[in-house]
C-alpha positions in Angstrom: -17.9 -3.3 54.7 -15.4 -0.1 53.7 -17.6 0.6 50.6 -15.3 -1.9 47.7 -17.1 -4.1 45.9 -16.1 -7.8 46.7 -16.2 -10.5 43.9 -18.7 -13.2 45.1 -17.6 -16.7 43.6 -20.8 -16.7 41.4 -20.1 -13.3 40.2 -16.4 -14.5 39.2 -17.8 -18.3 37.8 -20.1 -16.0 35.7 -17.6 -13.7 34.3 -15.8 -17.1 33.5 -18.4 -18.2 31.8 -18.9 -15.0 29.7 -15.3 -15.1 28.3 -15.6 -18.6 27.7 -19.0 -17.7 25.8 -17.2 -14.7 23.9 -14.2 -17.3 23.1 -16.5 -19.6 21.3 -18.4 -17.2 19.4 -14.8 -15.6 18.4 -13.3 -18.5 17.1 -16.6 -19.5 15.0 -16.0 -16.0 13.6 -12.2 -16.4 13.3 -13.0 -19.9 11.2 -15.7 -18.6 9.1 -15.1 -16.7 5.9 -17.1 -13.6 6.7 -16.0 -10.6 5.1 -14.6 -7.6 7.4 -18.7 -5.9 7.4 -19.8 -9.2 8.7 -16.7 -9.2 11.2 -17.3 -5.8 12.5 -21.0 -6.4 13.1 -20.2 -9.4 14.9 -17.9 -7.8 17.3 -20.6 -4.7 18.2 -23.3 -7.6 18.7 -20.2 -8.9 21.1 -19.9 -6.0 22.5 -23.5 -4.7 23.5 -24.0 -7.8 24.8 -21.3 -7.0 27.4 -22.0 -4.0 27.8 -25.8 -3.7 27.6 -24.7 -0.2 25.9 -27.5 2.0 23.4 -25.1 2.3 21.5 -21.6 1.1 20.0 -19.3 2.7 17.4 -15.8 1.0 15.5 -13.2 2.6 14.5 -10.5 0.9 12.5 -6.6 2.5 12.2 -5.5 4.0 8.5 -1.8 4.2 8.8 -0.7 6.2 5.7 -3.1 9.4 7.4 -2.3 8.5 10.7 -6.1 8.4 11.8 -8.8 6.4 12.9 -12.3 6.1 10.7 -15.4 4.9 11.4 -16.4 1.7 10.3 -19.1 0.3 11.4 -21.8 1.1 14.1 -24.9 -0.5 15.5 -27.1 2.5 14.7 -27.6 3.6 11.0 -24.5 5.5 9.9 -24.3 4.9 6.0 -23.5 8.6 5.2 -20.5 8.9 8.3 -19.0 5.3 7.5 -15.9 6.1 6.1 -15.9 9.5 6.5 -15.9 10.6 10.3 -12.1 10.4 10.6 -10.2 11.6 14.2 -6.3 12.4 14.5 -4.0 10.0 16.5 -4.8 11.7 20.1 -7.9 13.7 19.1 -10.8 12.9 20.6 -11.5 10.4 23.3 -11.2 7.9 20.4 -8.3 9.6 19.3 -6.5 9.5 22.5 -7.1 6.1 23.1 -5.9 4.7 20.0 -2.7 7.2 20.5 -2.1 5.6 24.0 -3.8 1.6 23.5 -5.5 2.7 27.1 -8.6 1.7 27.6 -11.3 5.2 28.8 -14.6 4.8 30.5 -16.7 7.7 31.6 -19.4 6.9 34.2 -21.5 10.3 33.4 -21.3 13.7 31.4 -19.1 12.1 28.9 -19.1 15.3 26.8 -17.5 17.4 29.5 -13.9 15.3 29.2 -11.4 17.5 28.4 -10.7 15.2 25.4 -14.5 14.7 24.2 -14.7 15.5 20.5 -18.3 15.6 19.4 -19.9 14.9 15.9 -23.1 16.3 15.4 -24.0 13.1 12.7 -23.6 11.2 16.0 -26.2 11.1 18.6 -24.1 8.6 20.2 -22.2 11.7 21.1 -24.8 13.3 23.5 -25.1 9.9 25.5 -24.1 10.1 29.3 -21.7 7.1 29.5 -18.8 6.1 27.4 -16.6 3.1 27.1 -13.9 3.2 24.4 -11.2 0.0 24.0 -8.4 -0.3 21.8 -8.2 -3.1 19.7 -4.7 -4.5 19.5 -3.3 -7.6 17.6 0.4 -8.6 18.7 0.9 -4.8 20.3 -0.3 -3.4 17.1 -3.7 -0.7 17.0 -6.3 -1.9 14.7 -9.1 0.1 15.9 -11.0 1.4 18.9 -14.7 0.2 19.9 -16.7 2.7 21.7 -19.6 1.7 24.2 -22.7 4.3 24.7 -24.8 4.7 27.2 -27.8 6.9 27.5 -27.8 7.3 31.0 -25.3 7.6 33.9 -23.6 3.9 33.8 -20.7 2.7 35.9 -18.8 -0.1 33.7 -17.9 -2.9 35.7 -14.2 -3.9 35.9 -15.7 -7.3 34.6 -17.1 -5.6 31.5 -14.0 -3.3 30.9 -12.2 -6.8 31.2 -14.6 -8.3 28.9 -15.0 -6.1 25.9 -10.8 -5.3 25.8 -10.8 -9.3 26.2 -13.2 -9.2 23.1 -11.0 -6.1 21.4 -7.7 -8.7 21.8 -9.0 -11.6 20.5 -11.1 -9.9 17.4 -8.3 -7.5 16.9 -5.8 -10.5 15.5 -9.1 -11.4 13.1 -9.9 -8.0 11.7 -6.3 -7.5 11.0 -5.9 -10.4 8.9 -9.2 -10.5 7.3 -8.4 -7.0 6.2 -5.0 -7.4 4.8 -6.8 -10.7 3.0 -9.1 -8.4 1.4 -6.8 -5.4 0.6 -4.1 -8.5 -1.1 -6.8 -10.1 -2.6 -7.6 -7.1 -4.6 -4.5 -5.9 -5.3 -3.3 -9.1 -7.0 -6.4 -9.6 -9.0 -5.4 -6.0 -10.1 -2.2 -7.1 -10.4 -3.2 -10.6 -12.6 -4.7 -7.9 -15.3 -1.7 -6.3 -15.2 0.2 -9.3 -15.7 -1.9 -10.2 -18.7 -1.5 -6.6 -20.6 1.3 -7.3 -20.6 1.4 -9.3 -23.5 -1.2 -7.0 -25.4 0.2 -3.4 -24.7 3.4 -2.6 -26.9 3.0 1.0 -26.3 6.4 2.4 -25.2 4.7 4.1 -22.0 3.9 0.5 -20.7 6.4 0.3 -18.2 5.8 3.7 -16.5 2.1 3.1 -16.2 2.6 -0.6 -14.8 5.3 0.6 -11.9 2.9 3.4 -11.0 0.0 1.2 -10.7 1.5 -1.0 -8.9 2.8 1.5 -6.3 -0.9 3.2 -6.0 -2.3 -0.4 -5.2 0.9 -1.1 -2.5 0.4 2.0 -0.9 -3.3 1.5 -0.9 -3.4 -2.5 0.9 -0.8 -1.3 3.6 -2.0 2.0 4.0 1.5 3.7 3.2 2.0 7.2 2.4 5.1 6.3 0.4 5.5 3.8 -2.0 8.4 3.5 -4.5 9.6 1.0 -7.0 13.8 1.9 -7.8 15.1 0.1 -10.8 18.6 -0.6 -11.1 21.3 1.3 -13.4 24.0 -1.5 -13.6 26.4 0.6 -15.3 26.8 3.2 -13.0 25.5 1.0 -9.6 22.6 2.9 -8.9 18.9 3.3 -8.1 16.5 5.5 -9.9 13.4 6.1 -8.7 10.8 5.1 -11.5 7.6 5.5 -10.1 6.0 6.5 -6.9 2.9 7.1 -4.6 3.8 10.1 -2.3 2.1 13.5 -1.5 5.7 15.1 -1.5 7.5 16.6 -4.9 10.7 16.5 -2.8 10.9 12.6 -2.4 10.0 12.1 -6.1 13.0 14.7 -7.1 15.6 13.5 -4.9 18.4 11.5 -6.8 20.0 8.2 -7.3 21.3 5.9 -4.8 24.3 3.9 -4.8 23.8 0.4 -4.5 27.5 0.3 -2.6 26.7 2.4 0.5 23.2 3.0 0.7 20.4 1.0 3.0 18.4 0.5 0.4 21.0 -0.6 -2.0 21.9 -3.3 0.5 18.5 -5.4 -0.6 19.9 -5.0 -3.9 23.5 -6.7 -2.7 21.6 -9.7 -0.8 18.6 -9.7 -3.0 16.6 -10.1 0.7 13.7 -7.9 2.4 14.9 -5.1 4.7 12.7 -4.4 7.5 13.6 -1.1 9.3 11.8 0.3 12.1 13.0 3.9 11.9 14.9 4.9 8.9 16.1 7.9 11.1 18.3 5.9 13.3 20.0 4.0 10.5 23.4 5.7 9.4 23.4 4.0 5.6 19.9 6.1 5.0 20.6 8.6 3.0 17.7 11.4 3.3 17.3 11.6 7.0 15.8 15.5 6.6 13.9 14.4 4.0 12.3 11.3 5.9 12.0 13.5 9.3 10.1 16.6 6.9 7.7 13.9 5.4 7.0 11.9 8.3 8.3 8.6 7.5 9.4 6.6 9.9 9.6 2.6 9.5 10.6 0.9 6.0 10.2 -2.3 4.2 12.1 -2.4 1.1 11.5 -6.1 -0.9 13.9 -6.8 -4.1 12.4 -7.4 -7.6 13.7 -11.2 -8.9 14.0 -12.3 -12.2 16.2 -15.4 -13.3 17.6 -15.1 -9.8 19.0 -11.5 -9.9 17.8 -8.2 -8.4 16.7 -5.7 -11.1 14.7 -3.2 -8.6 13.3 -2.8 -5.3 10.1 -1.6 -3.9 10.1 0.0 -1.1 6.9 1.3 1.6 7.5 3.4 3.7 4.9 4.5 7.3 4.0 7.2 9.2 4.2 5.2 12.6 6.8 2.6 14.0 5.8 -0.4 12.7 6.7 -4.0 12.3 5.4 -5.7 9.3 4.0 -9.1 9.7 4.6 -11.9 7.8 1.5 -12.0 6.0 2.1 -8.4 4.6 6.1 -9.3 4.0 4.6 -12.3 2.1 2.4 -9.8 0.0 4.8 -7.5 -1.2 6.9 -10.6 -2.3 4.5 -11.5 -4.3 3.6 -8.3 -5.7 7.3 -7.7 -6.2 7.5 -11.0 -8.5 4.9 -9.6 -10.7 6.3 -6.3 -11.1 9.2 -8.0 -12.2 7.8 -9.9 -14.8 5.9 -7.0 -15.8 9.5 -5.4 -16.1 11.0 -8.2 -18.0 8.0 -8.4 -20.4 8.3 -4.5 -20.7 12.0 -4.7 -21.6 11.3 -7.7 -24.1 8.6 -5.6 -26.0 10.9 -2.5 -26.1 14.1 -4.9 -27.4 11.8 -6.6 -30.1 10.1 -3.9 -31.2 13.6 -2.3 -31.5 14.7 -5.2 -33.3 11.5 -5.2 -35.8 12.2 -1.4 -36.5 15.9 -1.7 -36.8 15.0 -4.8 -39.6 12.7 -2.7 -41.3 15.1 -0.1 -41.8 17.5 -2.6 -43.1 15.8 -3.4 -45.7 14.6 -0.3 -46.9 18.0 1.2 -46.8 19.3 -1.8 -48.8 16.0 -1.6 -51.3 16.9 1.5 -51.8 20.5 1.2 -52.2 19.6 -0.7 -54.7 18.0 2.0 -56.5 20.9 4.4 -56.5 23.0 1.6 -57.7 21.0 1.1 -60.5 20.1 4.8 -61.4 23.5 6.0 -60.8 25.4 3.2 -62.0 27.2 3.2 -58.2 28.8 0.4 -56.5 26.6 -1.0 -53.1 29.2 1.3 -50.7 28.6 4.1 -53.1 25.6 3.9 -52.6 25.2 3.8 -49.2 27.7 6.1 -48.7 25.5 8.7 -50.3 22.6 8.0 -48.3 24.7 8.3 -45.3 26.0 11.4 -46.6 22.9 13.4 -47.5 21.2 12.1 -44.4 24.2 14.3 -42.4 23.7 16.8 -44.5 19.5 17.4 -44.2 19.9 16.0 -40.8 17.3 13.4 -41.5 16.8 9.7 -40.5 18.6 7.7 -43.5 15.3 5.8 -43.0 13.1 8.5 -44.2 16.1 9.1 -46.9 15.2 6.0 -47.8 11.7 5.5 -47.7 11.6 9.0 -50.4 13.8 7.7 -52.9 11.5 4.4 -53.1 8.5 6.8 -53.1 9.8 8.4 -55.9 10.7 5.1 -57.8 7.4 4.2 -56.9 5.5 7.0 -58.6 7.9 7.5 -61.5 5.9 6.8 -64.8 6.7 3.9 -66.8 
């Protein structure tokens, strides 16, 4: 023999009979309704068992800071969940998630050049390490990391087996967490709805859009979302509200519908889908875009009776191509914003419409007045009020409103 290992047929019929194991349990999982928790614990109990590891740690992917964070572990963690965070290409974990490459250290781990150590992990003093990205449709989700206390040489059957596991999972975790992430963004976005109809405050609109653009950027972990509502006398769009970490993107100015890439959702009232804005001549901030980091775009129009009165656009720090479920999402988010619009715009024109009545007929109540103190004809009258209201600079309403005071109060 010259040393290789040789694959007997029972140790091949057995790793055949592990994946088609791992396939069943995975599409129980996949057809269950388990939350995400439940999901992530199912793929470490997946995972020990092909690994026989001491140990096993998840990370999942948070686009809008570019990092990986711990998620879940098979060892106590509550205090690091959520917390222990690592850089695109810092760490082992880091790097694999940077590269999708799958690592595995046979012995003294913590003298890889990459090794990053956490002292809340003891995992991080173990000999052996494994760590597999976990992809969906070429897309990171996480990375799962494999522990071992002592020296342990990973089989190429159990490298096969766990990234085998990290594929097929990957595709679940991915959609059970944007499930989660929409589902409480539009029950968020149902209570919006419904203020709707109770909040007649004139500041309505601005808190709705920037709501709305906080719960956006939180579901698709964006670092930039904006909603743009449409001038349509001079063809433009003005930022109204936005979720971004930069002063610069919330001060930069208009866009014209015309000649802009963002103004062309506008024109087919479609979704645009760009996977670098930098490469696209019609986008109009390229220093801007290349200073903040942003790199791919999906812009969605906001509909009402058929025409495009806005868009919302979310924006990422890495290349990426939306899915349909997420494209689907925003959609729907976009239709409520624009009926939060609409409803917002109705309240403002009716309440205009109550005030403008009211003054109507307290001017003519107290043109009435005049006419009958002064012994003035109606346009005398109101010419008078017009008058002194140029002349004190006031309201012709409050004009108004004191001369029936004073008729009011006079004794009888």
């Amino acid at each position: 023999m010259n040393g290789q290992m040789v694959e007997t047929p029972e140790a091949v019929s057995m790793a055949m009979g592990s994946q088609v194991a791992v396939l069943h349990h995975i599409s129980s999982v996949a057809s269950s309704n388990l939350g995400l928790d439940k999901i992530l614990q199912e793929l470490i109990g997946l995972a020990v068992e092909a690994t026989n590891c001491d140990a096993c740690l998840v990370y999942l992917v948070e686009h809008a800071t570019n990092e990986v964070v711990l998620r879940a572990s098979q060892l106590p963690h509550a205090a690091e969940i959520g917390h222990i965070r690592l850089k695109m290409g810092e760490g082992i974990t880091g790097w694999v998630a940077q590269h999708k490459s799958v690592v595995a250290l046979a012995a003294n781990a913590a003298l890889d050049s990459r090794f990053k150590a956490f002292q809340a992990l003891p995992e991080d003093t173990y000999e052996a390490f494994l760590s597999v990205p976990l992809i969906n449709d070429g897309e990171l989700i996480g990375v799962i990391n494999a522990h071992h206390r002592a020296p342990h040489a990973h089989t190429p059957e159990q490298v096969a087996l766990v990234s085998f596991i990290g594929e097929q999972l990957g595709g679940v975790i991915a959609r059970v967490r944007l499930a989660e992430r929409s589902h409480r963004a539009m029950q968020r976005m149902k209570t919006l709805a419904e203020m709707a109809h109770a909040i007649s405050a004139e500041s309505y609109l601005d808190r709705i859009l920037q709501a709305i653009a906080e719960m956006v950027a939180e579901t698709l972990d964006s670092p930039v979302v904006s909603l743009m509502l449409v001038n349509e006398d001079r063809r433009e769009l003005l930022i109204s509200a936005a979720r971004c970490s930069s002063p610069e993107y919330l001060s930069k100015g208009p866009l014209k519908i015309e000649d802009s890439l963002i103004g062309r959702v506008v024109r087919e009232g479609q979704p645009l889908m760009v996977s670098n804005v930098l490469e696209e001549k019609q986008y109009r901030y390229p220093e801007l875009a290349r200073k903040t980091g942003l790199v791919s775009l999906l812009s969605v129009p906001l509909l009402t009776r058929d025409k495009v009165i806005g868009t919302i656009n979310i924006y990422t720090a890495t290349q990426r191509v939306f899915s349909d479920d997420e494209i689907g999402f925003v959609r729907a988010v976009a239709g409520q914003a624009a009926i939060a619009i609409e409803n917002a715009r109705l309240m403002s024109e009716t309440l205009e419409m109550k005030r403008a009545l009211e003054e109507r007929k307290l001017v003519e109540r107290a043109k009435g007045i005049l006419q009958h103190k002064y012994n003035l004809t109606e346009e005398q009258a109101y010419l008078r009020l017009r008058n002194e209201s140029r002349r004190l600079r006031r309201p012709m309403r409050d004009l108004a409103e004191a001369i029936i005071l004073a008729e009011d109060v006079r004794p009888s």
